[in-house]
N, C-alpha and C positions, 0 to 999 in steps of 0.2 A: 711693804704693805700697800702702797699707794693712797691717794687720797687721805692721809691721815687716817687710815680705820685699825685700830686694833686690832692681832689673830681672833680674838674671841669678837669681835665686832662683825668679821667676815665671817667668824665661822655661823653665826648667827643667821648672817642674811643665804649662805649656803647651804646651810642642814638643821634646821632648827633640834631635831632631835637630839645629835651629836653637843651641840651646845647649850641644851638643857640639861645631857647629863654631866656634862663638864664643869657647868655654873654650880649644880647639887653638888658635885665634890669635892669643889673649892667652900662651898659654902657650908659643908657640913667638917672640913677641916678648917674652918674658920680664915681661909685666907682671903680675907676679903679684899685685900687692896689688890689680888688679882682678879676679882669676879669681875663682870661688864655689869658694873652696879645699874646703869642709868635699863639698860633693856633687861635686867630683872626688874627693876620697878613696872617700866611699861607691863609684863606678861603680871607684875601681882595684881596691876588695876584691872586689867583686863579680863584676870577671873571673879572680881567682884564684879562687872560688866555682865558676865556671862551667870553669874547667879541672877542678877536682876532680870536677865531677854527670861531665862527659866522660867521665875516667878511669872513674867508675864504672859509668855508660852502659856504657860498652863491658868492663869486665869483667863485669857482668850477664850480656852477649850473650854473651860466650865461655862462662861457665858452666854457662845454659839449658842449650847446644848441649853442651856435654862433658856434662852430665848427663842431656842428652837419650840421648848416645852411651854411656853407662853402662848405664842402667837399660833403654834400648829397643833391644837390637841388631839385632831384628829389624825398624825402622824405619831404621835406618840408612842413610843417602843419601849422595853427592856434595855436594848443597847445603851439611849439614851440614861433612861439612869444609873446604867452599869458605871458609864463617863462620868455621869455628875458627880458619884459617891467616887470614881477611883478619884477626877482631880484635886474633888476634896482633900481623899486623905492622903495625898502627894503635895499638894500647898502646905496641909498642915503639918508635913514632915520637911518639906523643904524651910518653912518658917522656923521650925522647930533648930535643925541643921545650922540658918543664919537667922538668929534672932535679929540683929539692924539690921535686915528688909525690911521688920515691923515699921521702922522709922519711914519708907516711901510704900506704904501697902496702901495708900488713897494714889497717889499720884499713878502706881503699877496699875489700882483698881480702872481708874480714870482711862489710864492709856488705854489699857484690855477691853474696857466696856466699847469706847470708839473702836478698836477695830472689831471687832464682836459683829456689832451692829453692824461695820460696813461689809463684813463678809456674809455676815445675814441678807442684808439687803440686797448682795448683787447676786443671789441666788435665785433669788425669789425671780 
């Protein structure tokens, strides 16, 4: 194998594909002491990662748009609050989906509001 890396270590950094479905069928026959436990863990955090960029993704978007609606009333469209009300009820099903985001929805609110504002800003 070289380097000390396990088949299922290599197959990893070679096909992720191949060795996510490899990992799922060791793991759904319960062999775990074959699974590559440590880069399963890595891909579980990293979809609680990727729920959070979401959340935030999409409170950016509602932001823009309400601070578009703030400061430009004289642009004010339909589109915009086609945006406002979809992101809404896309947060509110995304919260819904993973109730502990509720636990960082200031801190998501926070990041989102900052960059909001700066993609506002350097528009203008």
């Amino acid at each position: 194998m070289g380097r000390g890396k396990t088949a299922a270590s290599q197959l990893y950094d070679q096909d992720f594909y191949a060795w996510a479905n490899e990992q799922a069928a060791l793991l759904r026959a319960g062999k775990l002491s074959e699974a590559d436990i440590e880069h399963i863990a890595e891909e579980v955090e990293s979809l609680g990662r990727t729920e959070k960029r979401d959340l935030v993704s999409r409170l950016i978007v509602l932001m823009v748009h309400l601070l578009k609606w703030r400061f430009q009333p004289s642009l004010r469209g339909r589109s915009w609050k086609l945006s406002v009300d979809e992101q809404q009820i896309a947060i509110d099903a995304h919260l819904s989906d993973n109730p502990s985001l509720k636990s960082v929805i200031a801190d998501a609110t926070a990041l989102a509001y900052r960059q909001a504002a700066d993609r506002r800003a350097a528009r203008n």
